[in-house]
Residue frames as a rotation matrix with the C-alpha (Angstrom) as fourth column:
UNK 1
-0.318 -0.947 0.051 -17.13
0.303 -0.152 -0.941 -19.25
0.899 -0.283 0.335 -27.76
UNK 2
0.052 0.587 -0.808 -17.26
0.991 0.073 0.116 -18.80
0.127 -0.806 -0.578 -23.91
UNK 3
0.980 -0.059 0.190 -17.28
-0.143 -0.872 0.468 -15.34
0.138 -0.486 -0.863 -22.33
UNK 4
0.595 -0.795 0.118 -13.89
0.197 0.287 0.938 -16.70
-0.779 -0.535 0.327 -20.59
UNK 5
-0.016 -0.287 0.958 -12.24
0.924 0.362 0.124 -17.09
-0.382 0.887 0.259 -24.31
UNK 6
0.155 -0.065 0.986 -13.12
0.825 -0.540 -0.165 -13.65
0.543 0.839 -0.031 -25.75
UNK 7
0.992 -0.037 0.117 -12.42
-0.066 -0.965 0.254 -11.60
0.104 -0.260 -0.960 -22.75
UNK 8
0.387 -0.865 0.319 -8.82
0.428 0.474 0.769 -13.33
-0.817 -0.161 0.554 -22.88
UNK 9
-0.106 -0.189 0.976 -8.40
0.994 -0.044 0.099 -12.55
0.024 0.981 0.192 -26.24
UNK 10
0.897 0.417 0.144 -9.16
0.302 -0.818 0.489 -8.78
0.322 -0.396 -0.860 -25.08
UNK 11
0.772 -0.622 0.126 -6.90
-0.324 -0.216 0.921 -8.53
-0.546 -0.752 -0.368 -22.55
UNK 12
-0.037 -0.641 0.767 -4.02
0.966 0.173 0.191 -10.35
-0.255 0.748 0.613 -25.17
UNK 13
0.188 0.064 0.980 -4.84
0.742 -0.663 -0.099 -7.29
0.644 0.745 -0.172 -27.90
UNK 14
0.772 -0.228 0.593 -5.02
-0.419 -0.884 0.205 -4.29
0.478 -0.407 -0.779 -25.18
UNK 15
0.597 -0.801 0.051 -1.76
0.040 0.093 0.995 -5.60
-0.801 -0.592 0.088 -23.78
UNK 16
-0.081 -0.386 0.919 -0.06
0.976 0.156 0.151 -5.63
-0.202 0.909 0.364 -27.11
UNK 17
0.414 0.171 0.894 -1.21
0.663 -0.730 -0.167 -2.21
0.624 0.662 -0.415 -27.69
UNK 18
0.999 0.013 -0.045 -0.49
0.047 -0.377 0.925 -1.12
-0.005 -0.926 -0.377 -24.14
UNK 19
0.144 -0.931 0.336 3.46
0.684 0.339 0.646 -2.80
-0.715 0.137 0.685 -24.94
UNK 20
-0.277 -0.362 0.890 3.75
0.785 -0.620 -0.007 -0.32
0.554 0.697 0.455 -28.56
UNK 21
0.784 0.236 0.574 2.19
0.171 -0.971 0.166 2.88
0.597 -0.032 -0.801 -26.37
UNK 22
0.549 -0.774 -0.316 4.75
0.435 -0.059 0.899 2.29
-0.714 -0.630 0.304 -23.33
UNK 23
-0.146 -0.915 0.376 7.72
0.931 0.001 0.364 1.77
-0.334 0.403 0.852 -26.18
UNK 24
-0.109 -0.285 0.952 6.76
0.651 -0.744 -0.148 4.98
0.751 0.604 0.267 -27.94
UNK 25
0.951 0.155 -0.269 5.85
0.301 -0.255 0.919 6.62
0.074 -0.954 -0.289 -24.18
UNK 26
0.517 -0.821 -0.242 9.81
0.566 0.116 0.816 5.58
-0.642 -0.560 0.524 -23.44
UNK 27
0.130 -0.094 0.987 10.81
0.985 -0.104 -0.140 6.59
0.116 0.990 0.079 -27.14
UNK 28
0.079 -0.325 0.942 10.16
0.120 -0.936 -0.332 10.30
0.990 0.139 -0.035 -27.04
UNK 29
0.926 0.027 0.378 10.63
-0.278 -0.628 0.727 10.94
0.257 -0.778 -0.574 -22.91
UNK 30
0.619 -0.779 0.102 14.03
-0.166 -0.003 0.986 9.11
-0.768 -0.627 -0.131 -22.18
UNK 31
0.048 -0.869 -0.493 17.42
-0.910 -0.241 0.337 8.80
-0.412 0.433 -0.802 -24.17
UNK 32
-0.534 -0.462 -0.709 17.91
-0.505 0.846 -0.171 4.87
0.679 0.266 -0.684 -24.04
UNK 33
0.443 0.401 -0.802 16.73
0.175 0.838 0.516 1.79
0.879 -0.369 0.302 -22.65
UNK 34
-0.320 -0.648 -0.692 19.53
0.823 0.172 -0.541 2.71
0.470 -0.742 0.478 -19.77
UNK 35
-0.823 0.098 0.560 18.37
-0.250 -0.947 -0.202 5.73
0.511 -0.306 0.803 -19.49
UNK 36
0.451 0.891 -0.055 14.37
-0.552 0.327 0.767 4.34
0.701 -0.316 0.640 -18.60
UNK 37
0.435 0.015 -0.900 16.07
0.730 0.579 0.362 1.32
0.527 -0.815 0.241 -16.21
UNK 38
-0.846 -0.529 -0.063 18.23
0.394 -0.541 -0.744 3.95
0.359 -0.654 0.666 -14.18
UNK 39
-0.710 0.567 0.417 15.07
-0.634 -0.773 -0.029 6.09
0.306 -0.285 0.909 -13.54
UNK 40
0.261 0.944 0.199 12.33
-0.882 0.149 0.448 3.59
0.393 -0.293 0.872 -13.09
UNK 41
0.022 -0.625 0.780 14.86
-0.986 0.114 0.120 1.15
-0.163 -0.772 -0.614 -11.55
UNK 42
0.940 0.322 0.110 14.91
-0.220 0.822 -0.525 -2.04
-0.260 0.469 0.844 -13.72
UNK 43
-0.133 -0.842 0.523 17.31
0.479 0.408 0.777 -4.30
-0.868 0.354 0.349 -15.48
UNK 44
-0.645 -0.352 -0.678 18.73
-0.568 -0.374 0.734 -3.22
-0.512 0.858 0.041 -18.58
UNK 45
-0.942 0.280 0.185 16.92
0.330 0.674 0.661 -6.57
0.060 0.683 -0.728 -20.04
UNK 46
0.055 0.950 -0.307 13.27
0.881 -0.191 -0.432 -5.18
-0.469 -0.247 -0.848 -19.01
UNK 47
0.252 0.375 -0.892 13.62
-0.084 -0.910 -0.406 -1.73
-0.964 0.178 -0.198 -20.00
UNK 48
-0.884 -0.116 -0.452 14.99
-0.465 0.134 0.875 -2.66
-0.041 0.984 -0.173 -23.68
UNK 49
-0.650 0.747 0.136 11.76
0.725 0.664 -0.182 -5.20
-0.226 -0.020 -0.974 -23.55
UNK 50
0.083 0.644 -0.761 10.04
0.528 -0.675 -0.515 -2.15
-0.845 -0.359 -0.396 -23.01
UNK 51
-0.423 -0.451 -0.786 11.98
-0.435 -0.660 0.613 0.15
-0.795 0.601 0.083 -25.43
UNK 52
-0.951 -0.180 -0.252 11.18
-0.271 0.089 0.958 -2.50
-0.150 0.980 -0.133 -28.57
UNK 53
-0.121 0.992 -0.035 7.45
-0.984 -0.115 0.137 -2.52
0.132 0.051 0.990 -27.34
UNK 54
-0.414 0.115 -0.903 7.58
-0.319 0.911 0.262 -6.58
0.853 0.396 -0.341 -26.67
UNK 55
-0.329 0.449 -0.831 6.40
0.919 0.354 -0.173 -6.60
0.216 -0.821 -0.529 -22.93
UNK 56
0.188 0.569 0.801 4.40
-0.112 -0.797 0.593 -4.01
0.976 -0.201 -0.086 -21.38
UNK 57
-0.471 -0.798 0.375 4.87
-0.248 -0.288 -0.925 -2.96
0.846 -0.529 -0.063 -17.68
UNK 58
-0.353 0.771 -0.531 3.60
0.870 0.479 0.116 -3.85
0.344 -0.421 -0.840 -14.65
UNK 59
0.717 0.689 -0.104 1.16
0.615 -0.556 0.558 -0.72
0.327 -0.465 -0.823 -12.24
UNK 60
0.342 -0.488 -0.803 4.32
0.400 -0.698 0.594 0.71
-0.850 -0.525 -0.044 -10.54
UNK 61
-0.545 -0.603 0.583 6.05
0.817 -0.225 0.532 1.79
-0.190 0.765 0.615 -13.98
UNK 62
-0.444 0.450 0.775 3.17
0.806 -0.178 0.565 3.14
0.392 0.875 -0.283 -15.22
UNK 63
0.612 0.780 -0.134 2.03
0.681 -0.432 0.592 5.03
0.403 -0.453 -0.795 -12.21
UNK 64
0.060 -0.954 -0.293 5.77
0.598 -0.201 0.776 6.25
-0.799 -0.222 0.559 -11.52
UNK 65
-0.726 -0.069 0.685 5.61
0.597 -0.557 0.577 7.63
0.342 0.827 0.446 -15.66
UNK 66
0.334 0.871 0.361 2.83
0.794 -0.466 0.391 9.76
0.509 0.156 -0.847 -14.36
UNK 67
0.819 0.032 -0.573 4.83
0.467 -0.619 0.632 11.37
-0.334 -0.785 -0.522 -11.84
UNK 68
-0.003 -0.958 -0.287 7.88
0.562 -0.239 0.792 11.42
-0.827 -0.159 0.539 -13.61
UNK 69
-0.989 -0.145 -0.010 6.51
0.064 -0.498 0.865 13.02
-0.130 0.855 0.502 -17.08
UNK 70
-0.318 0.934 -0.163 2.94
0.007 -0.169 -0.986 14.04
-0.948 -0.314 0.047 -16.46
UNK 71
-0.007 0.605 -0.796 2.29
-0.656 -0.603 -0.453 15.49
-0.754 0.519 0.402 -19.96
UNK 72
-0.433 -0.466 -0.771 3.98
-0.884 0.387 0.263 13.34
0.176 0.796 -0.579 -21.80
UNK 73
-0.942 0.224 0.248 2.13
0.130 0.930 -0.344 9.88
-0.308 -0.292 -0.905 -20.11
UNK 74
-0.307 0.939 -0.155 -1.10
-0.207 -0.225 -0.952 11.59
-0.929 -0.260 0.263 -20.66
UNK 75
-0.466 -0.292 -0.835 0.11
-0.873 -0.004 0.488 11.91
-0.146 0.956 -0.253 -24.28
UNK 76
-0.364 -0.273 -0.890 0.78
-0.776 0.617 0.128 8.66
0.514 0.738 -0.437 -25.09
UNK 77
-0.862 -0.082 -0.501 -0.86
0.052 0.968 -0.246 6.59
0.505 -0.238 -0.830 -22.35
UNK 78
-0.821 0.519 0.238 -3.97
-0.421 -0.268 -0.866 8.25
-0.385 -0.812 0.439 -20.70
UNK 79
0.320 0.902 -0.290 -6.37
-0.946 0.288 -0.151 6.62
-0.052 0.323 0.945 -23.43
UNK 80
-0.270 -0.524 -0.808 -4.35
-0.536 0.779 -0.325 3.50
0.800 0.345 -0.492 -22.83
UNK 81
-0.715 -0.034 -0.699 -5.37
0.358 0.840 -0.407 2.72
0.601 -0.542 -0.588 -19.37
């Protein structure tokens, strides 16, 4: 297998995990999917995406959850990225 091939496959698996820490991230810090798009300014359809852990965010989300719940990102996301 090349190098190319298994650092893909990497980057697949820690995105997947990255997508279930977000959802449980959103889970215990905001009410509702509406609640997360109103604050971090998304569509409803992204921030459910988020909410059921199937897509993971892009750099501004994630760097925005730092400011907007320090303890709680550290929690659930500081050994994540």
């Amino acid at each position: 297998m090349s190098p190319g091939k298994s650092s893909k496959r990497q980057a697949l698996t820690y995105r997947q995990h990255f997508a279930e820490a977000w959802s449980q991230f959103l889970r215990a810090s905001f009410d509702s999917p509406e609640h997360a798009a109103h604050l971090f300014g998304v569509d409803g359809s992204t921030a459910r995406k988020w909410w059921e852990g199937s897509h993971a965010p892009s750099g501004f989300a994630v760097g925005y959850a730092f400011s907007l719940a320090p303890d709680a990102a550290s929690r659930f996301l500081g050994g994540s990225v």
